[in-house]
MIPASE-599811 format. One record per residue (C-alpha): residue number from 1; x negated, y, z. Coordinates in Angstrom, 1 decimal. Example, Ala and Ser with C-alpha at 12.3 -4.5 7.8 and 13.67 -1.06 7.14 Angstrom:
REM MIPASE-599811
@resi 1&px -12.3&py -4.5&pz 7.8
@resi 2&px -13.7&py -1.1&pz 7.1
This chain:
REM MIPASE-599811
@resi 1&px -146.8&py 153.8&pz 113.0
@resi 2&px -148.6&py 151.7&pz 110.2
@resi 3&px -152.4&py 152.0&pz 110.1
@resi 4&px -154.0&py 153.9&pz 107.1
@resi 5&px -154.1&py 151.0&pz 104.3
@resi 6&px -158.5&py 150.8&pz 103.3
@resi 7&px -158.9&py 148.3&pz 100.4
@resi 8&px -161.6&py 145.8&pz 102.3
@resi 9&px -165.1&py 146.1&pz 100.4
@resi 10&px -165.1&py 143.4&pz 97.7
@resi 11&px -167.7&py 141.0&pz 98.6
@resi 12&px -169.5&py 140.2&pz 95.5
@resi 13&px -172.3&py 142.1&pz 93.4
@resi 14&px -172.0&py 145.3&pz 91.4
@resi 15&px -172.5&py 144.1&pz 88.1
@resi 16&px -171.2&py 141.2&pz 86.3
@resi 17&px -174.0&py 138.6&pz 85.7
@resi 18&px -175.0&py 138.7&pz 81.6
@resi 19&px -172.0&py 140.9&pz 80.8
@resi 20&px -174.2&py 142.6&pz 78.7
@resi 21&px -175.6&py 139.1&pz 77.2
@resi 22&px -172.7&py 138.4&pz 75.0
@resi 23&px -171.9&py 138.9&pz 71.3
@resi 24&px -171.9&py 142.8&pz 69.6
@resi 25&px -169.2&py 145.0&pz 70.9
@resi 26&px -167.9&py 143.1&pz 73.9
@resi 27&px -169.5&py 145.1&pz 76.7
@resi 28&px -168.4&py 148.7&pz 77.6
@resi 29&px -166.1&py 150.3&pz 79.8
@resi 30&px -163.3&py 148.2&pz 77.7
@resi 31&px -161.2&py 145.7&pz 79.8
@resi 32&px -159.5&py 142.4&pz 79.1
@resi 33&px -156.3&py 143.7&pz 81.0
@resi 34&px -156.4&py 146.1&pz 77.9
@resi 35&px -156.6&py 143.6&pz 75.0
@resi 36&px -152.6&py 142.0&pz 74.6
@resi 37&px -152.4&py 138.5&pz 73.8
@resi 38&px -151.2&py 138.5&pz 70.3
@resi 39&px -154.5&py 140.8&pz 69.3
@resi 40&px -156.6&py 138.0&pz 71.3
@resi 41&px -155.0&py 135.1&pz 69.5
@resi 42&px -155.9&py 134.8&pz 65.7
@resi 43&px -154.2&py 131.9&pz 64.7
@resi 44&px -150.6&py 132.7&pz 63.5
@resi 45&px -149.3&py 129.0&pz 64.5
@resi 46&px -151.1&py 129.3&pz 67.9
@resi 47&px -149.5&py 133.0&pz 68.6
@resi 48&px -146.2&py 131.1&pz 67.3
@resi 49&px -146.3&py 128.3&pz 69.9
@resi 50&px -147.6&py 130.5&pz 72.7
@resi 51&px -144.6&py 132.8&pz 72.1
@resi 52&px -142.3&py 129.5&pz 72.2
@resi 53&px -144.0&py 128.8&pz 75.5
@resi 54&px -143.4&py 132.3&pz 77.3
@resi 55&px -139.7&py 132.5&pz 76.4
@resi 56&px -139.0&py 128.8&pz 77.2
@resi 57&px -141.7&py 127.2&pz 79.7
@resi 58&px -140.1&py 127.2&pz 83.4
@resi 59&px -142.7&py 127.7&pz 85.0
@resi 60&px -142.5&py 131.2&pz 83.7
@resi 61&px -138.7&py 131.2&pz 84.1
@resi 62&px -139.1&py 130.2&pz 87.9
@resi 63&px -141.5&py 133.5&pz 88.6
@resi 64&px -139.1&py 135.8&pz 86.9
@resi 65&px -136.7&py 134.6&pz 89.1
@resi 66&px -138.3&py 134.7&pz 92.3
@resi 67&px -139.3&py 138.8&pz 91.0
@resi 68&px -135.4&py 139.4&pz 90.6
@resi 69&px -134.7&py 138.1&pz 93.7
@resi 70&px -137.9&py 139.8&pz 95.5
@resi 71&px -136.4&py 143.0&pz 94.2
@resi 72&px -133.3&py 142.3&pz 95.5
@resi 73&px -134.7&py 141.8&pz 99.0
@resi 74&px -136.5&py 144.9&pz 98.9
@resi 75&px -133.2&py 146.6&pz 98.1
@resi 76&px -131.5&py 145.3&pz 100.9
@resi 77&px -134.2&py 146.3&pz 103.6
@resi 78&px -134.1&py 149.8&pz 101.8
@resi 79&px -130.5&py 150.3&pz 102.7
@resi 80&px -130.9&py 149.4&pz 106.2
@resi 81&px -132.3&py 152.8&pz 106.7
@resi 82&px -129.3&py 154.5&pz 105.0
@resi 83&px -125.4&py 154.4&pz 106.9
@resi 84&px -123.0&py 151.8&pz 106.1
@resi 85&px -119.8&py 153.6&pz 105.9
@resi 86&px -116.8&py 151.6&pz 106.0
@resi 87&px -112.8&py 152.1&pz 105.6
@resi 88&px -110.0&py 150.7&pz 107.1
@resi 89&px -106.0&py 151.2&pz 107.9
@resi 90&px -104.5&py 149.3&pz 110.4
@resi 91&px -101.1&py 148.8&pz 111.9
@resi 92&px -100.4&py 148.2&pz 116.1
@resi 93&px -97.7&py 147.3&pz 116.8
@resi 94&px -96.9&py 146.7&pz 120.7
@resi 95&px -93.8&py 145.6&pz 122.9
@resi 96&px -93.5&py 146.7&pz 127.0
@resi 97&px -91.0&py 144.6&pz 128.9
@resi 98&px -91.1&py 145.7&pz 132.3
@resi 99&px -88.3&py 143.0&pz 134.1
@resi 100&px -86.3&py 145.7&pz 135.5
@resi 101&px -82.4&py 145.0&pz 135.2
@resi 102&px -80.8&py 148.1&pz 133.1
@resi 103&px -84.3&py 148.6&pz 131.5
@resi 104&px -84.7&py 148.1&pz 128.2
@resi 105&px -88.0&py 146.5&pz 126.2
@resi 106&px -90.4&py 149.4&pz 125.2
@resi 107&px -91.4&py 148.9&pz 121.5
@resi 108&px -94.2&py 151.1&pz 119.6
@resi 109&px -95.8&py 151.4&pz 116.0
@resi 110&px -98.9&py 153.1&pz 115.4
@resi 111&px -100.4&py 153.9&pz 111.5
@resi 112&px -104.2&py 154.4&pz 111.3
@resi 113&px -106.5&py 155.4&pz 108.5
@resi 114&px -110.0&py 155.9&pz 109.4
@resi 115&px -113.9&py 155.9&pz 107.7
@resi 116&px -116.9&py 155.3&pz 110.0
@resi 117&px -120.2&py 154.3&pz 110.3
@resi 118&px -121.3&py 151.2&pz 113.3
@resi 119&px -124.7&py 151.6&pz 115.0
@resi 120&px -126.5&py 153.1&pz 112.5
@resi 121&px -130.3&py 153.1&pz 113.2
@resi 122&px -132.1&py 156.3&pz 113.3
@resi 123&px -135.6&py 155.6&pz 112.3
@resi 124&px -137.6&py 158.0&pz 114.7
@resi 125&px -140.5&py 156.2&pz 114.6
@resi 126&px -140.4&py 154.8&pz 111.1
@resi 127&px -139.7&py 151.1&pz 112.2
@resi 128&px -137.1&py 150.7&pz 108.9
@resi 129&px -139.9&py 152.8&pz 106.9
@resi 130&px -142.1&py 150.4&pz 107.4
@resi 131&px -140.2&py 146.8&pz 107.3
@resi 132&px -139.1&py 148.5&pz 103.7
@resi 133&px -142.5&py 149.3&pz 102.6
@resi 134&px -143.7&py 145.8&pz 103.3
@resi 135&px -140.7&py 144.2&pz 101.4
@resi 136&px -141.8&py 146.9&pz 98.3
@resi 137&px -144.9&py 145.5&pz 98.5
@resi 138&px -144.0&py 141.7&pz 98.7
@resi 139&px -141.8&py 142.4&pz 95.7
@resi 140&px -144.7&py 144.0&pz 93.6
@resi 141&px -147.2&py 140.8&pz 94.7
@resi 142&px -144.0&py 138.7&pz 93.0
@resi 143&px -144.3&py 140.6&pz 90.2
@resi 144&px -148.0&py 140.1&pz 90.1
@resi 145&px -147.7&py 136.7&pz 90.7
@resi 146&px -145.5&py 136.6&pz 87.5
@resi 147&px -148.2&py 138.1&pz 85.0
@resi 148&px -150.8&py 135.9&pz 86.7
@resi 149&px -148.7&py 133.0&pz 85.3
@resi 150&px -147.8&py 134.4&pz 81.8
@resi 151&px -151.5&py 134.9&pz 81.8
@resi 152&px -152.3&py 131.3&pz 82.9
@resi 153&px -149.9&py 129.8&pz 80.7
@resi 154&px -151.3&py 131.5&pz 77.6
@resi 155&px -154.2&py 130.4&pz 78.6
@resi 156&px -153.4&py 126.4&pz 79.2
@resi 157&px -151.1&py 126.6&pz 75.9
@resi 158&px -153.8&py 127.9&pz 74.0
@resi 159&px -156.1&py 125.3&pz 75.6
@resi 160&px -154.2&py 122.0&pz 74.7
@resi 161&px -153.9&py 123.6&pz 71.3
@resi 162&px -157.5&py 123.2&pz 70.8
@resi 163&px -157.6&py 120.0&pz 72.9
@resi 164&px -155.3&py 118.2&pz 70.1
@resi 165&px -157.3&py 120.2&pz 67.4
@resi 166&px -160.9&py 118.5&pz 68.6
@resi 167&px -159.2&py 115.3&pz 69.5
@resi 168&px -157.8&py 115.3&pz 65.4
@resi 169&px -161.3&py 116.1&pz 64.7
@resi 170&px -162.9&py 113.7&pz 66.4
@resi 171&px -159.8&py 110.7&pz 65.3
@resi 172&px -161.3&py 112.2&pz 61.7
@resi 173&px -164.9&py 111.5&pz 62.4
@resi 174&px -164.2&py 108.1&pz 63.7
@resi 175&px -162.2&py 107.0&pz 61.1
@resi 176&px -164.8&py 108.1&pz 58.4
@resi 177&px -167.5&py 106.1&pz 60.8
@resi 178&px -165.1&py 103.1&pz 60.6
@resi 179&px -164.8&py 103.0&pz 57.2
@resi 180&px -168.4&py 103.7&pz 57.0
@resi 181&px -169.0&py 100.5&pz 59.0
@resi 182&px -166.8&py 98.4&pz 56.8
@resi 183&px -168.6&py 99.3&pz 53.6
@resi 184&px -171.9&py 98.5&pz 56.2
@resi 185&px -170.6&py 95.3&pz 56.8
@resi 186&px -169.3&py 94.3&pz 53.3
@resi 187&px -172.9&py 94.9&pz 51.9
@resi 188&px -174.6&py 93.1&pz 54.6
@resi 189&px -171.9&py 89.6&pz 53.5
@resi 190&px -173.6&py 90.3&pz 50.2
@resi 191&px -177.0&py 90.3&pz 51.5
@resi 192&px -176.2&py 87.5&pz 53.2
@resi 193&px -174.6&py 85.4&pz 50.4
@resi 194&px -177.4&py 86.4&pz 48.5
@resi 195&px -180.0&py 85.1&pz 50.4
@resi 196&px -181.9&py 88.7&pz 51.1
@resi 197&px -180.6&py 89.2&pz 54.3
@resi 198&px -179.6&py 87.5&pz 57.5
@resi 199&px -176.3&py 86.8&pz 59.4
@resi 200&px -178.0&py 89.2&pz 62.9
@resi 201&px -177.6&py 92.5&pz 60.4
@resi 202&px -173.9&py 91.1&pz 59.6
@resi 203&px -172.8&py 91.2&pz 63.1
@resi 204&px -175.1&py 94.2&pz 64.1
@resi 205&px -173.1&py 96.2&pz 61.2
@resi 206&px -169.5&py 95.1&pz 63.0
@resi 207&px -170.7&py 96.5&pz 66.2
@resi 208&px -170.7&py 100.0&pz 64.3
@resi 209&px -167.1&py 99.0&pz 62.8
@resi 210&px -165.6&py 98.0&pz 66.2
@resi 211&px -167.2&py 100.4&pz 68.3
@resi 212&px -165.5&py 103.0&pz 65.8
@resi 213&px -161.6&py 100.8&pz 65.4
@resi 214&px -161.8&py 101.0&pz 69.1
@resi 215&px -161.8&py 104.9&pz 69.2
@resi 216&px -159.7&py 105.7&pz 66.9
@resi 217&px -157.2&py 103.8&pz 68.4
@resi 218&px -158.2&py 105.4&pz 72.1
@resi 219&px -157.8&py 109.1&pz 70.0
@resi 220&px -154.7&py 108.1&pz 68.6
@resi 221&px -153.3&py 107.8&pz 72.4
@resi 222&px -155.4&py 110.9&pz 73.1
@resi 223&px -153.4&py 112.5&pz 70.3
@resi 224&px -149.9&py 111.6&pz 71.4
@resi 225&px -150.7&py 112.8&pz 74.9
@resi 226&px -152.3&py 115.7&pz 73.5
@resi 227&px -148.8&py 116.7&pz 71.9
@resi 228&px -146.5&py 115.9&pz 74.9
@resi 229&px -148.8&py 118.4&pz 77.3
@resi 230&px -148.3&py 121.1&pz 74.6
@resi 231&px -144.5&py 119.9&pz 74.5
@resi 232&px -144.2&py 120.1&pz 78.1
@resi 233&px -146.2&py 123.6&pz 78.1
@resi 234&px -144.0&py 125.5&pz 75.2
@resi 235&px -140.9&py 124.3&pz 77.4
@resi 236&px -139.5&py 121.8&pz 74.3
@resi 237&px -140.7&py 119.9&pz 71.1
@resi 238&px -143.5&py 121.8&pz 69.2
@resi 239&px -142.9&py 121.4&pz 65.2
@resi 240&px -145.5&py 119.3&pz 63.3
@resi 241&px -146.1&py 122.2&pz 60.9
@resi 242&px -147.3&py 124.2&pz 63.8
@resi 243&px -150.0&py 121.8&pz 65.1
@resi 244&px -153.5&py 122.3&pz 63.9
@resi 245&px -154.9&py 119.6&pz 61.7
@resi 246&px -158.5&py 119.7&pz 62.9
@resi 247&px -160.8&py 122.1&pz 64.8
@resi 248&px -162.0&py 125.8&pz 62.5
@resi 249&px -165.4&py 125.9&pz 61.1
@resi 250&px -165.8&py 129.8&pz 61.6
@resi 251&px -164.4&py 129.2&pz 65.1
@resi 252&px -162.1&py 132.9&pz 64.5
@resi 253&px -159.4&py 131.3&pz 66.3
@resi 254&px -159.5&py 134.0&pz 69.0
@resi 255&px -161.0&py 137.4&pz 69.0
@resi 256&px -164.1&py 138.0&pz 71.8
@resi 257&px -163.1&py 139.6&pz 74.9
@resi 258&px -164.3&py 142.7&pz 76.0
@resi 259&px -165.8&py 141.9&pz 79.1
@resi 260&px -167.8&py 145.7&pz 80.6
@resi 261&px -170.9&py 146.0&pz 83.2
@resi 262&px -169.3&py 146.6&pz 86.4
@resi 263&px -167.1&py 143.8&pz 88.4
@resi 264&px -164.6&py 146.3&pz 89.5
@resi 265&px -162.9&py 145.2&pz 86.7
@resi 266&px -162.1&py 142.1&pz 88.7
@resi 267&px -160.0&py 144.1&pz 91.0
@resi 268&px -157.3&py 144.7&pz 88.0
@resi 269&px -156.6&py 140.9&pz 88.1
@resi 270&px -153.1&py 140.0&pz 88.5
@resi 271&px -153.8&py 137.0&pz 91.4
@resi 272&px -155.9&py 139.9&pz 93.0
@resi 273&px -153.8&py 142.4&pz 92.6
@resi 274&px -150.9&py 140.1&pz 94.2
@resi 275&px -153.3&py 139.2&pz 97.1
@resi 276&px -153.6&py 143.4&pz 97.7
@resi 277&px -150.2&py 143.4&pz 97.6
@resi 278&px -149.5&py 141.2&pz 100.2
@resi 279&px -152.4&py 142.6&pz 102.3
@resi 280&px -150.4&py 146.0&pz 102.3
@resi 281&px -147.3&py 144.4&pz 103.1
@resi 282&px -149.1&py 143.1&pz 106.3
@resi 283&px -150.3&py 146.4&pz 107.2
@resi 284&px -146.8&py 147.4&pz 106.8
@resi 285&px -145.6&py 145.3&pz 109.5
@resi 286&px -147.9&py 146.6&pz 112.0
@resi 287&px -145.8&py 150.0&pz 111.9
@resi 288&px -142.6&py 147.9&pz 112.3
@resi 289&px -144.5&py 146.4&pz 115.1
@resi 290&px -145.8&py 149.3&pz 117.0
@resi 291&px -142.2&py 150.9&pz 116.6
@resi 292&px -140.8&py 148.0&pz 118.4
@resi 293&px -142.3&py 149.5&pz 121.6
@resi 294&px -140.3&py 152.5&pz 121.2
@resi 295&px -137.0&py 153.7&pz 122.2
@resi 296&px -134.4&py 153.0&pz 119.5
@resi 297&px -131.6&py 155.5&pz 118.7
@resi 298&px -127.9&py 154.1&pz 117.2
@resi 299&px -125.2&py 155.9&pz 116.0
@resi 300&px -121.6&py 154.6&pz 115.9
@resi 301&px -118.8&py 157.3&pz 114.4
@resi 302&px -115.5&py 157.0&pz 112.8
@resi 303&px -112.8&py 159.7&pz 112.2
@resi 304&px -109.4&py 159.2&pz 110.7
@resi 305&px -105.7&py 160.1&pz 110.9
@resi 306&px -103.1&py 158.2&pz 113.0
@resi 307&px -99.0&py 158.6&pz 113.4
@resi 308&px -96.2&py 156.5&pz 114.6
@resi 309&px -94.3&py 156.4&pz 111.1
@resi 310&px -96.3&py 155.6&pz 108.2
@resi 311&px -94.2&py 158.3&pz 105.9
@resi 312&px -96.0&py 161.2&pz 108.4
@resi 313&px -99.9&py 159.6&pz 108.2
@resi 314&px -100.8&py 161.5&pz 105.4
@resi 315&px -98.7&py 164.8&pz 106.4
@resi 316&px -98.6&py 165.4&pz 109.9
@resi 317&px -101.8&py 166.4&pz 112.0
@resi 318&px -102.5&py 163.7&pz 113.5
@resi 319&px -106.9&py 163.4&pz 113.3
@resi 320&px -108.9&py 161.3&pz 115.3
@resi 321&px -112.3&py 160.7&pz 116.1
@resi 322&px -115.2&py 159.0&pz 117.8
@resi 323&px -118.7&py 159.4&pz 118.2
@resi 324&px -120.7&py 157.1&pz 120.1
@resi 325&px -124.6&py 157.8&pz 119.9
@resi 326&px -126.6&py 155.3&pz 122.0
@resi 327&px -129.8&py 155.1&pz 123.1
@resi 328&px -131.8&py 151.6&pz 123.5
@resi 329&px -135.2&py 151.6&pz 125.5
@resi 330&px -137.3&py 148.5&pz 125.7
@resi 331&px -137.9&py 147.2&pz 129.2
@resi 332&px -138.6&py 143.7&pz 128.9
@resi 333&px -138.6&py 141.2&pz 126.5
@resi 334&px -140.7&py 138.3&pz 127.6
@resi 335&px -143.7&py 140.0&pz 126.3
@resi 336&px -142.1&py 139.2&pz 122.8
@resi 337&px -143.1&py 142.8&pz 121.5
@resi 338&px -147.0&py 142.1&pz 122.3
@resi 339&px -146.9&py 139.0&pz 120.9
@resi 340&px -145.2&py 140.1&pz 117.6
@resi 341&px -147.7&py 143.0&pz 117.3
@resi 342&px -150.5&py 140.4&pz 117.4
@resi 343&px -149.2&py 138.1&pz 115.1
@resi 344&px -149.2&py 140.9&pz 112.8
@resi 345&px -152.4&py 141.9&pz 113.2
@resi 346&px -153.6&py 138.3&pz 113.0
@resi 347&px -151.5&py 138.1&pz 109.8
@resi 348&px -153.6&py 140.7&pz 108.2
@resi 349&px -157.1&py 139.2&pz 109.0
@resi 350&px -155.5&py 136.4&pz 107.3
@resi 351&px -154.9&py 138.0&pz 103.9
@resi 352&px -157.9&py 140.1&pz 104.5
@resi 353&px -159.5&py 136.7&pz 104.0
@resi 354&px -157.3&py 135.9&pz 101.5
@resi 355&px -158.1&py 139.4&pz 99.2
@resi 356&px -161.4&py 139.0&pz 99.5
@resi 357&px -161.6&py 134.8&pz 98.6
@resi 358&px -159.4&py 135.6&pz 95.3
@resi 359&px -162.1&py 138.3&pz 94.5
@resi 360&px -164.7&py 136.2&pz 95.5
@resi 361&px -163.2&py 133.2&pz 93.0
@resi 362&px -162.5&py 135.6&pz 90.1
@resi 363&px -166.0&py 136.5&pz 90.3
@resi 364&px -167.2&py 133.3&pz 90.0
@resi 365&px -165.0&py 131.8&pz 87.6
@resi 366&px -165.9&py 134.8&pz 85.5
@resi 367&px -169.6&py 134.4&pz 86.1
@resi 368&px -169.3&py 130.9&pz 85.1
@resi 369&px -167.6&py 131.6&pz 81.4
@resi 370&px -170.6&py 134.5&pz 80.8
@resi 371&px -173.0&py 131.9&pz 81.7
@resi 372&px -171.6&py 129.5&pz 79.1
@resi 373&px -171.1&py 132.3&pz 76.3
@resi 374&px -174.9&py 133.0&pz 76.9
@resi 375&px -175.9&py 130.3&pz 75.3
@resi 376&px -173.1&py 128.2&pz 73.4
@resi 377&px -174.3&py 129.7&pz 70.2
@resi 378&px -177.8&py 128.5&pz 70.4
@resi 379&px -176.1&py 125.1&pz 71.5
@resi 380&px -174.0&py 125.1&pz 68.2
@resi 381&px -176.8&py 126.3&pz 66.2
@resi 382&px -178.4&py 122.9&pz 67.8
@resi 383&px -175.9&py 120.5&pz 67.6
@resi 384&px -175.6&py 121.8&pz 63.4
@resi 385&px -179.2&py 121.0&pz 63.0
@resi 386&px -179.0&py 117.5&pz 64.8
@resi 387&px -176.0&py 116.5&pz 62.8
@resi 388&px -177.7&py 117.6&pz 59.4
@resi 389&px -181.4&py 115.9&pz 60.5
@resi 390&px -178.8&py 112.5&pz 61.6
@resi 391&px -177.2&py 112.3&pz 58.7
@resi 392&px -180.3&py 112.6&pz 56.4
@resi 393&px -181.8&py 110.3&pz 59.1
@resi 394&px -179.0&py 108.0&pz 58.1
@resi 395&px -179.1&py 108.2&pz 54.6
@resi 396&px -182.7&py 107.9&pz 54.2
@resi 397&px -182.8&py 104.4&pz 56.5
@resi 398&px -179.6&py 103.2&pz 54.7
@resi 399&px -181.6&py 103.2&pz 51.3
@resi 400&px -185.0&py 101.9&pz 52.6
@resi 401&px -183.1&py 99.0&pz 53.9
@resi 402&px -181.1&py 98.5&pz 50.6
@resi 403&px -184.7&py 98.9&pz 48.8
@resi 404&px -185.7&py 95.9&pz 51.5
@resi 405&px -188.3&py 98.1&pz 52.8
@resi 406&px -186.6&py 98.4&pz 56.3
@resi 407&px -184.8&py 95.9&pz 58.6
@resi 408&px -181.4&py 96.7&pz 59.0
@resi 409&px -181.9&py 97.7&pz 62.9
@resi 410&px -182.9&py 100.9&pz 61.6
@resi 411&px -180.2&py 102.2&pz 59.8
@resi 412&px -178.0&py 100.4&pz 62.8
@resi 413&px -179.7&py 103.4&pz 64.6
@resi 414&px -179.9&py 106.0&pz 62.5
@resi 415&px -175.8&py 105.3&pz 62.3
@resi 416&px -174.9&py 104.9&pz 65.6
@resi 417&px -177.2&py 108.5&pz 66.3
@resi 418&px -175.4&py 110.4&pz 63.1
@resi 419&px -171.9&py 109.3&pz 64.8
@resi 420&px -173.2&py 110.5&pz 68.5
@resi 421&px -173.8&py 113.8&pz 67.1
@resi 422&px -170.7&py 114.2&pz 65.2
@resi 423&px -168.8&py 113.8&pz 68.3
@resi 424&px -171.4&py 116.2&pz 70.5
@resi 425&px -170.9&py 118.9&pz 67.8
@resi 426&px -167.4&py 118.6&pz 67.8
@resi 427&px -167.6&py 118.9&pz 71.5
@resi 428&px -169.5&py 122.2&pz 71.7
@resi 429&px -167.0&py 123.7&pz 69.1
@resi 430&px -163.9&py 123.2&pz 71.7
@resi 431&px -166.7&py 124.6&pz 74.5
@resi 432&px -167.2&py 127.5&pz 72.2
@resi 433&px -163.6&py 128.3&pz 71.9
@resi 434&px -162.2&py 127.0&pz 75.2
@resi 435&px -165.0&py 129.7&pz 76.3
@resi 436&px -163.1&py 132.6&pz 74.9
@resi 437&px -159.8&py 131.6&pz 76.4
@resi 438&px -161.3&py 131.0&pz 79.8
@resi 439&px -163.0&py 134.5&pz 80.1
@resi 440&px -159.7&py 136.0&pz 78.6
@resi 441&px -158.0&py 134.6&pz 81.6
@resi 442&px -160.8&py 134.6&pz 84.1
@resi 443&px -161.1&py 138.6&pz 83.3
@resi 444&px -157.1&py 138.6&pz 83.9
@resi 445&px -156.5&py 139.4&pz 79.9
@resi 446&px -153.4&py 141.5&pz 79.1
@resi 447&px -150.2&py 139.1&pz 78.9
């Protein structure tokens, strides 16, 4: 009675925009479902945390359960289309006292033993079939749903782990900047004492020193809070030893995902896959639906032994049976049928919808990452070159102004420039990196 299951057209483009745009090696007919995460991580501490997260994190823990008892559910709507046979024995025991005078009370025993099956459904028109295929289905969107979060958990673990790397990075660079300052500020109280400079370049110099006390003190927080997300995400306290002490220069924390040409790749992601699921599930409960309308057959049976002494109910022949087949037509119910047949077809325009908005997001968030991998290497090729032309920038003004050929504004701004683009290179290494985890997850990367 179900309708033929057609996977809906996926409503995005062919091809993957820029797949082919990325580093040596990573397009092909190789997928990201195919690439497990402990060849995609690098870094032995991160691979160490990340498998501290996906034994421990409840999150995790919370959609293995709700697989279990998806199975489970499935199981029981299975066995509805089987007999439930039960036994029993049973005594009756009855008294007859008829108010006669002369007659006496009429007392009786009966021993039964007997196995039988009660209205048993015969599923002529697949009704059972297809309330059990829908439950299969259910449970394997569960079970999708699980990866999808082992997936997105790797991915968020791996995430803060490079969050509290840049933020030690950056807590490194503003330290160095305040101590920078200091020395800045102790020269200019020379200058000042001496009679070569002016009180203005003393106080300019403490802006740098302040501005620089005042973020370290702001990363210091970002730090702490940086450690209780990664805490919170490995499911308990994350050693010291296993934290990383600053962002990698080669950036080889992760390996580059294999990303193909065509988007049907997208199709082999677990919150897609889950969303399919579901979508056959509703098409499922169509059949149930449509059966609904049709006559419904029920068998009750039971067979046994009985005998008026219990010593005999095993040795005399004494079998008994039943068999009670019944058939149940529909008549009228209210118009209850019609109504449940077009909620289930409204239920499976819904996660039409729904199948083809996950493909639609997948392909975007994907799109998104390739767009960024495109061109974050001629960003960090730029941001390398700023910081080497700011710090020269720096050094050169810092000794003019020592020579007295400059004022001291300059090197203010050559200082405050050199710090900016410390902190913008550090930024576009955690883009680069963060990129690489987000198109492992975006591509729905083996868990």
């Amino acid at each position: 009675m179900a309708p033929t299951y057609e996977r809906p057209a996926a409503p995005i483009p062919n091809a993957l925009p820029g797949a082919g745009m990325g580093p040596p090696g990573t397009a092909g007919s190789a997928s990201a479902a195919d690439l497990a995460w402990s060849s995609f991580v690098r870094d032995p501490n991160l691979r160490t945390v990340i498998n501290h997260a996906l034994a421990q994190n409840r999150t995790v823990r919370q959609a293995i359960a709700n697989v279990v008892a998806a199975r489970a559910q499935y199981r029981v709507q299975r066995a509805a289309q089987l007999p439930s046979i039960d036994a029993s024995l049973g005594v009756t025991a009855s008294s007859q006292f008829f108010g006669l005078p002369g007659q006496p009370t009429v007392s009786a025993t009966y021993y039964q033993a007997s196995a039988g099956l009660s209205a048993w459904e015969i599923d002529l028109f697949g009704r059972l079939k297809s309330l059990s295929d829908a439950k299969l289905q259910q449970y394997l969107a569960t079970a999708e749903t699980a990866r999808a979060a082992r997936v997105t958990l790797i991915a968020e673990t791996a995430t803060a782990y490079l969050t509290l790397a840049a933020d030690r990075s950056r807590l490194a660079v503003a330290q160095e900047t305040m101590a920078s300052g200091k020395r800045t500020m102790d020269l200019t109280e020379q200058l000042v004492g001496g009679g070569t400079s002016n009180r203005t370049d003393f106080y300019q110099a403490e802006t740098i020193y302040q501005q620089a006390r005042a973020d370290v003190a702001a990363l210091t927080t970002a730090i702490a809070q940086d450690h209780d997300a990664l805490d919170l995400l490995a499911g308990g306290p994350v050693d010291d030893s296993l934290l990383p002490p600053a962002l990698p220069d080669q950036l080889d924390w992760f390996t580059d995902v294999p990303v193909g040409m065509s988007s049907a790749v997208l199709l082999g992601r677990p919150d897609v896959l889950a969303a399919e699921h579901q979508l056959i599930a509703a098409n499922a409960n169509i059949g149930a639906a449509r059966a609904a309308f049709f006559p419904q057959l029920e068998l009750t049976a039971t067979g046994g032994i009985a005998s008026a002494a219990l010593a005999a109910l095993f040795t005399g022949p004494a079998f008994i049976y039943t068999l009670a087949p019944s058939l149940i037509v529909p008549l009228f119910h209210g118009g209850a049928n019609i109504a449940n047949l077009d909620a289930a077809w409204a239920q499976k325009a819904a996660l039409v919808a729904a199948y083809e908005l996950a493909i639609q997001t997948s392909f975007r968030e994907v799109a998104d990452a390739l767009a960024l991998r495109a061109t974050i290497q001629e960003q960090l090729a730029a941001q390398t070159a700023l910081v080497d032309a700011s710090q020269k920038a720096f050094e050169l003004a810092q000794a003019r102004y020592k020579a007295g050929v400059d004022t001291f504004l300059t090197t203010l701004v050559a200082e405050r420039s050199l710090y900016t683009a410390k902190d913008s290179f550090l930024a576009t290494q955690l883009a680069a990196l963060a990129n690489r985890v987000e198109l492992y997850r975006a591509l729905g990367g083996g868990a």
